[in-house]
N, CA, C and O atoms as a DFTB+ gen file, in Angstrom:
376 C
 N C O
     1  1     -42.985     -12.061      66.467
     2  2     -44.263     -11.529      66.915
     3  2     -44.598     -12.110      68.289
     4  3     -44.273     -13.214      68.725
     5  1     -45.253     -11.227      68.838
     6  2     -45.660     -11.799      70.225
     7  2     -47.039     -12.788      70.560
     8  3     -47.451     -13.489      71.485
     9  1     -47.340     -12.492      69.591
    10  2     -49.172     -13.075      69.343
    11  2     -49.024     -13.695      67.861
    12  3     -48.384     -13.187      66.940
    13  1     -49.827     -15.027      67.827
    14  2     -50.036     -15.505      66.546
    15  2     -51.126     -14.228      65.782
    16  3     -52.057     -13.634      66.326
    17  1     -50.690     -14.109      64.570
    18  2     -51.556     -13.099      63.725
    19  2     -53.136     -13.917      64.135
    20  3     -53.199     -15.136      64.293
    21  1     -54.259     -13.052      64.253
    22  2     -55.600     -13.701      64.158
    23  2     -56.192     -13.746      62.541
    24  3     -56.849     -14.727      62.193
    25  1     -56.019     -13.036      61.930
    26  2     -56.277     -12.796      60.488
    27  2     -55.410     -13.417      60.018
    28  3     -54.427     -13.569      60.743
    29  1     -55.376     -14.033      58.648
    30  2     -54.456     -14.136      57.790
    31  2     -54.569     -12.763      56.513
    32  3     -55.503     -12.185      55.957
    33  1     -53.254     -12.685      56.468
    34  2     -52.859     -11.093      56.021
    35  2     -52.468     -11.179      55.006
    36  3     -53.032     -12.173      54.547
    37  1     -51.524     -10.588      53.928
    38  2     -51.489     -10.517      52.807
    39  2     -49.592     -10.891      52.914
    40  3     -49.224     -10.144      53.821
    41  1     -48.708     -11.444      52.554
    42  2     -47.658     -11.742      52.605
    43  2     -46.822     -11.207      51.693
    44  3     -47.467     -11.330      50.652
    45  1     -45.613     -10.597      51.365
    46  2     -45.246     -10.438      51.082
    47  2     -43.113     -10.834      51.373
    48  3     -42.505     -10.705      52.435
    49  1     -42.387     -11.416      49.664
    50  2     -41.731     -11.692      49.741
    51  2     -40.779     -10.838      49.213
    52  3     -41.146     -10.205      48.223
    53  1     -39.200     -10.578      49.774
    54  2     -38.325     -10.094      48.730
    55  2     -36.871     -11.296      48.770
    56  3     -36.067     -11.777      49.568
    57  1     -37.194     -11.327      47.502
    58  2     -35.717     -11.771      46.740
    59  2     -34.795     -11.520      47.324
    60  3     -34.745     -10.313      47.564
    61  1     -33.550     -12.362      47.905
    62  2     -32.409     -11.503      48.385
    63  2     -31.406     -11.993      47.495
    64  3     -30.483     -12.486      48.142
    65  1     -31.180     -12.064      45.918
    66  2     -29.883     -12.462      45.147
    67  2     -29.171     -11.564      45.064
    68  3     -29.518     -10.386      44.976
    69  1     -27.244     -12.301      45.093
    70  2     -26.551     -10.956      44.980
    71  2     -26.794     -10.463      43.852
    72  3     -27.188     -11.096      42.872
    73  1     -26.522      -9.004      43.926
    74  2     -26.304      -8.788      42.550
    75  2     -25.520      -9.000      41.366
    76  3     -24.300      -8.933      41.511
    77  1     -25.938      -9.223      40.320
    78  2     -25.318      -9.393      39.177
    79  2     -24.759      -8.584      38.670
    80  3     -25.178      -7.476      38.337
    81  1     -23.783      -9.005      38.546
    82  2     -22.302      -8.212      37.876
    83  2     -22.629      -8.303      36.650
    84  3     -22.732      -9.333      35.985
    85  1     -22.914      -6.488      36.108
    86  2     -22.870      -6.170      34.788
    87  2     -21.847      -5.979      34.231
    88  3     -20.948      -5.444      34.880
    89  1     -21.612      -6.349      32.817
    90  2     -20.847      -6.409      31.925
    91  2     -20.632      -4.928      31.877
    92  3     -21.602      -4.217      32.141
    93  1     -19.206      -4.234      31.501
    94  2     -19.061      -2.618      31.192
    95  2     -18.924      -2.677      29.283
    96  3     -18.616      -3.526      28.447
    97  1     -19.116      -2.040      29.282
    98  2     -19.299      -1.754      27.958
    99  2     -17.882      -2.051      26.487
   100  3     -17.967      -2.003      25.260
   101  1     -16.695      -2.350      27.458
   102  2     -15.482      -2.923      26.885
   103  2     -15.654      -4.157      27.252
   104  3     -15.150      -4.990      26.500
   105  1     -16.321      -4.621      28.360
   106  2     -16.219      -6.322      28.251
   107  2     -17.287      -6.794      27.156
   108  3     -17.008      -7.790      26.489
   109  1     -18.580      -6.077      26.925
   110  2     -19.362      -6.489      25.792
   111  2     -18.580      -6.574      24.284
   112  3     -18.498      -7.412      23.387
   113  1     -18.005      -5.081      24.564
   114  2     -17.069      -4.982      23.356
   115  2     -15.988      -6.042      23.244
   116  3     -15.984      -6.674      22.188
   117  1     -15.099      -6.336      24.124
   118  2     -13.814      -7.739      23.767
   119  2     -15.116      -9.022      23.790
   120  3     -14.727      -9.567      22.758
   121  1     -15.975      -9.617      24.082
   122  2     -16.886     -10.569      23.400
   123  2     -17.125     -10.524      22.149
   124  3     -17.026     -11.462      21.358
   125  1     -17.575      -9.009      21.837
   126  2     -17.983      -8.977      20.496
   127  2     -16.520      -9.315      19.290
   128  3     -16.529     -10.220      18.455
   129  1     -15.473      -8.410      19.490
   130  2     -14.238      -8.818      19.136
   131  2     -13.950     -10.338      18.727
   132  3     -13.746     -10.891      17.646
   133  1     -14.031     -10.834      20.232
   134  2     -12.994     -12.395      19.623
   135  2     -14.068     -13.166      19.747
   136  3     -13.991     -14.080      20.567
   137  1     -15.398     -12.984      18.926
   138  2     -16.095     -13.491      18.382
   139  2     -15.685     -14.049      17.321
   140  3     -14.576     -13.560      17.103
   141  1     -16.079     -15.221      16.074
   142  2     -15.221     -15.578      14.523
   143  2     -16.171     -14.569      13.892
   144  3     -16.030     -14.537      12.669
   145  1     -16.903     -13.909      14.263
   146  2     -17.901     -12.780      13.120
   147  2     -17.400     -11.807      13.120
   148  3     -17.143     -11.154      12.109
   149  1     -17.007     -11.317      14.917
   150  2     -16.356     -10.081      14.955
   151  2     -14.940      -9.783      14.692
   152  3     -14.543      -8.642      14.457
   153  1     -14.069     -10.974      14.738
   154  2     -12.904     -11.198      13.899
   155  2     -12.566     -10.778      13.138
   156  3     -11.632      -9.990      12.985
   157  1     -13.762     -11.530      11.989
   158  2     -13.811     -11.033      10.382
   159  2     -14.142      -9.701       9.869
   160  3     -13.672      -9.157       8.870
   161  1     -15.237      -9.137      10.898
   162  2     -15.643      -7.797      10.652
   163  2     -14.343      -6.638      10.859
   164  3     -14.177      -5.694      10.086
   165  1     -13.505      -6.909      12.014
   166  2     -12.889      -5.953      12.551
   167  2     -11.192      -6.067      11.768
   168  3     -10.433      -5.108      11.628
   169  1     -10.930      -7.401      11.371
   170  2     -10.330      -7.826       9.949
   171  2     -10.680      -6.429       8.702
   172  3      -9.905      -5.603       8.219
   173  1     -11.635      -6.564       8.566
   174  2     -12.036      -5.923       7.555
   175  2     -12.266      -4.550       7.635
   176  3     -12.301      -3.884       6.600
   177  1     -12.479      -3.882       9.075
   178  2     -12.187      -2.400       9.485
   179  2     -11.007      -2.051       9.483
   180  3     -10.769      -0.849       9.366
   181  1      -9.775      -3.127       9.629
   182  2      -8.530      -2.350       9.408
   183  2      -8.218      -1.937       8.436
   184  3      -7.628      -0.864       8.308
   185  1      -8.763      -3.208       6.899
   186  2      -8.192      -2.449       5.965
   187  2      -8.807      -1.092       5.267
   188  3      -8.179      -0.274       4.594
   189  1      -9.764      -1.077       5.500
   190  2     -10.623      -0.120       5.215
   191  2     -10.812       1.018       5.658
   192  3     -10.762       1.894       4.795
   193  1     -11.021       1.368       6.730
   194  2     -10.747       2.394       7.774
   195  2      -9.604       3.336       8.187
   196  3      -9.719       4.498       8.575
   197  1      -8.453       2.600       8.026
   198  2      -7.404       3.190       8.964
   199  2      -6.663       4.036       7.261
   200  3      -6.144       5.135       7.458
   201  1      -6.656       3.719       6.346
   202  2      -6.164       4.533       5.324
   203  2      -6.641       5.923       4.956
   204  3      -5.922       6.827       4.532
   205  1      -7.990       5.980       5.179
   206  2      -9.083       7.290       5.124
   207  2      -8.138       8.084       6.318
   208  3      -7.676       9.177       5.992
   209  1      -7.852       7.583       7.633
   210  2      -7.098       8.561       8.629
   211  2      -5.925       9.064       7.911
   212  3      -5.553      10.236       7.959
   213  1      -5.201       7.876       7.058
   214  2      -3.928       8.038       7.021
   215  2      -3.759       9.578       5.677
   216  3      -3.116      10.599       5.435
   217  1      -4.812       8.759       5.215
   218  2      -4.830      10.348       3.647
   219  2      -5.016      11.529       4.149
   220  3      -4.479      12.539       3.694
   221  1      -5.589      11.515       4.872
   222  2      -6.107      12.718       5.766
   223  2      -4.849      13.501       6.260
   224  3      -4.578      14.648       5.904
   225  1      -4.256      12.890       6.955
   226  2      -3.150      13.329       7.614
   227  2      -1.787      13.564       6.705
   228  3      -0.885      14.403       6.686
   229  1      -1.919      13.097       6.415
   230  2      -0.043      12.662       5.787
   231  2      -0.285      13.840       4.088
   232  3       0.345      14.832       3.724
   233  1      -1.677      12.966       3.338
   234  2      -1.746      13.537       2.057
   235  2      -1.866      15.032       2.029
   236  3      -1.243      15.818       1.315
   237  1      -3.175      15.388       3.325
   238  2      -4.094      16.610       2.805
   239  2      -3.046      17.192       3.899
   240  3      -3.482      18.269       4.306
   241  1      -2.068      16.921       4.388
   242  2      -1.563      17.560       5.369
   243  2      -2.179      18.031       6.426
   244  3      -1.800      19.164       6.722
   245  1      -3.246      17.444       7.324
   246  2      -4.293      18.073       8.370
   247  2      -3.593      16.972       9.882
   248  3      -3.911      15.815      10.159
   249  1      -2.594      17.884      10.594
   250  2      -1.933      17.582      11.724
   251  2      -2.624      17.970      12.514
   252  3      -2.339      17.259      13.477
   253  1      -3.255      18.523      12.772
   254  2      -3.805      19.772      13.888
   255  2      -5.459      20.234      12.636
   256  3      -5.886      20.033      11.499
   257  1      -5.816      20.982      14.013
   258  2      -7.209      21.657      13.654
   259  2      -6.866      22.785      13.890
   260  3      -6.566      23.171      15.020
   261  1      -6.848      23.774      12.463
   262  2      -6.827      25.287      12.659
   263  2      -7.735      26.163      13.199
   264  3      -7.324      27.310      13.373
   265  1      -9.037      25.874      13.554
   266  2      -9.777      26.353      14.060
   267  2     -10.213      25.966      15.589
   268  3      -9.816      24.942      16.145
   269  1     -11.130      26.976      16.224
   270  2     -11.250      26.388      17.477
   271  2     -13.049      26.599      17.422
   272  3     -13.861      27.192      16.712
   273  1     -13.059      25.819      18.498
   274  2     -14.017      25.730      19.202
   275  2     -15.002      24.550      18.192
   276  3     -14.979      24.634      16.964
   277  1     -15.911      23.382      18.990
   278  2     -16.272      22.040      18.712
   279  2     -16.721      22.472      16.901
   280  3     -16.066      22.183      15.900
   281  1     -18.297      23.386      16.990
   282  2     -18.440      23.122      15.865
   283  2     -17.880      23.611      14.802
   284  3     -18.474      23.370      13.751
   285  1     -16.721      24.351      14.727
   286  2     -16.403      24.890      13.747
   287  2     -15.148      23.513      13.036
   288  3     -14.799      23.318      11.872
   289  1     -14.660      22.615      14.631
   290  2     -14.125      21.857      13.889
   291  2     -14.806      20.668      13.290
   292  3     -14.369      20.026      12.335
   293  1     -16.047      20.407      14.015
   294  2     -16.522      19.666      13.301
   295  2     -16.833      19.774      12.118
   296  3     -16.958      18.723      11.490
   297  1     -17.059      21.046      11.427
   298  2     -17.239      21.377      10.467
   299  2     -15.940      21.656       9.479
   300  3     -16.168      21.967       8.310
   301  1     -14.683      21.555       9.915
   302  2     -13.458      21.053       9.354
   303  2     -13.405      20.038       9.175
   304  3     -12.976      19.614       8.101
   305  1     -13.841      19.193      10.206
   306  2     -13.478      17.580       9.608
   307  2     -14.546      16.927       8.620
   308  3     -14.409      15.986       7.838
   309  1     -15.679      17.745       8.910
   310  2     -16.501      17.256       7.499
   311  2     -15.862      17.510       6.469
   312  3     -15.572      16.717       5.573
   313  1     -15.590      18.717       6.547
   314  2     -14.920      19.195       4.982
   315  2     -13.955      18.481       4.360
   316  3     -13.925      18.256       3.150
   317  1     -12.836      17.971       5.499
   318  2     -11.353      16.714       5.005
   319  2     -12.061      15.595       4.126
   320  3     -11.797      15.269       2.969
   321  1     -13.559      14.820       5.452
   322  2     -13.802      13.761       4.700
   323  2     -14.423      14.109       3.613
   324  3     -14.144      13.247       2.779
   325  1     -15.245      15.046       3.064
   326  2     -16.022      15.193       1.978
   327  2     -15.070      15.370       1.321
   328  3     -15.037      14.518       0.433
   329  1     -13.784      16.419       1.247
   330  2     -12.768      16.310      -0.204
   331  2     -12.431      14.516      -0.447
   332  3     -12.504      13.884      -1.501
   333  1     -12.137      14.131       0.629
   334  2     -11.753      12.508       0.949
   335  2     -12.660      11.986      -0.063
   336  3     -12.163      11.589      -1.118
   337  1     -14.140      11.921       0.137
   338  2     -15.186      10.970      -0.933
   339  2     -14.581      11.616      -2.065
   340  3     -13.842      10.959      -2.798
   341  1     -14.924      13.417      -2.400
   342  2     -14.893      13.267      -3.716
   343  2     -14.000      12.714      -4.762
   344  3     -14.155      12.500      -5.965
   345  1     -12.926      12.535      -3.858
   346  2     -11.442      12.122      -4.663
   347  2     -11.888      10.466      -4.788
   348  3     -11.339       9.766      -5.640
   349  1     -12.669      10.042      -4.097
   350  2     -12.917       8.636      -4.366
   351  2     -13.358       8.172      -5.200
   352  3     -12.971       7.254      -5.925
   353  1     -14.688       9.076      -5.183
   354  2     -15.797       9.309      -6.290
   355  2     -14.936       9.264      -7.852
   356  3     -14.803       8.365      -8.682
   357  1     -14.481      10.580      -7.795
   358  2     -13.485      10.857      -9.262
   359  2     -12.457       9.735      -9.293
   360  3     -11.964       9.674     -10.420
   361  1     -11.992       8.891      -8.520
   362  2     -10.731       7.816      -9.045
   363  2     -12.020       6.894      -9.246
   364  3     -11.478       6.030      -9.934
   365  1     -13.045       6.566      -9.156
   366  2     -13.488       5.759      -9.243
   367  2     -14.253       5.194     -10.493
   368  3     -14.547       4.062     -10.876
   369  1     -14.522       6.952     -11.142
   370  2     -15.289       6.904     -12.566
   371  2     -13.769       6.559     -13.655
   372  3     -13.712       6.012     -14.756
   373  1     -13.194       6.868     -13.195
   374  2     -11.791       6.867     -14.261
   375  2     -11.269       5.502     -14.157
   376  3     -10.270       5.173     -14.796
């Protein structure tokens, strides 16, 4: 400035920190992973999880989607997993 201000004025400051490097959504995810909770949890999604794919495929014979377009397959793959429960359901009362 060329002149001392005669007033005192209202001041204003800005922050200059770099920015912080956000986490992407796979680095939250590998934290959560090799966590000892998420370990155990994801331990326990293999055994559980990956067999429902495997019946699906191999048992009910569903390689491919015979139909096209999103919702009609979505509405195929409901149908795999719902035969999927009921067969669960029924081995389960027996």
């Amino acid at each position: 400035m060329r002149k001392p201000p005669i007033k005192t004025g209202r001041q204003v400051q800005f922050k200059n920190d770099e920015p912080r490097q956000k986490l992407s959504y796979d680095d939250k995810m590998k934290v959560k992973i090799d966590s000892p909770i998420g370990r155990r949890q994801y331990g326990k999604r293999l055994g559980a999880i990956e067999p429902v794919f495997g019946n699906i495929t191999v048992n009910k014979g569903m390689n491919k989607f015979t139909l096209r377009g999103q919702e009609k397959v979505n509405t195929q793959w409901k149908m795999y997993c719902l035969v999927d429960n009921i067969e669960k359901l029924r081995n389960s009362l027996h």
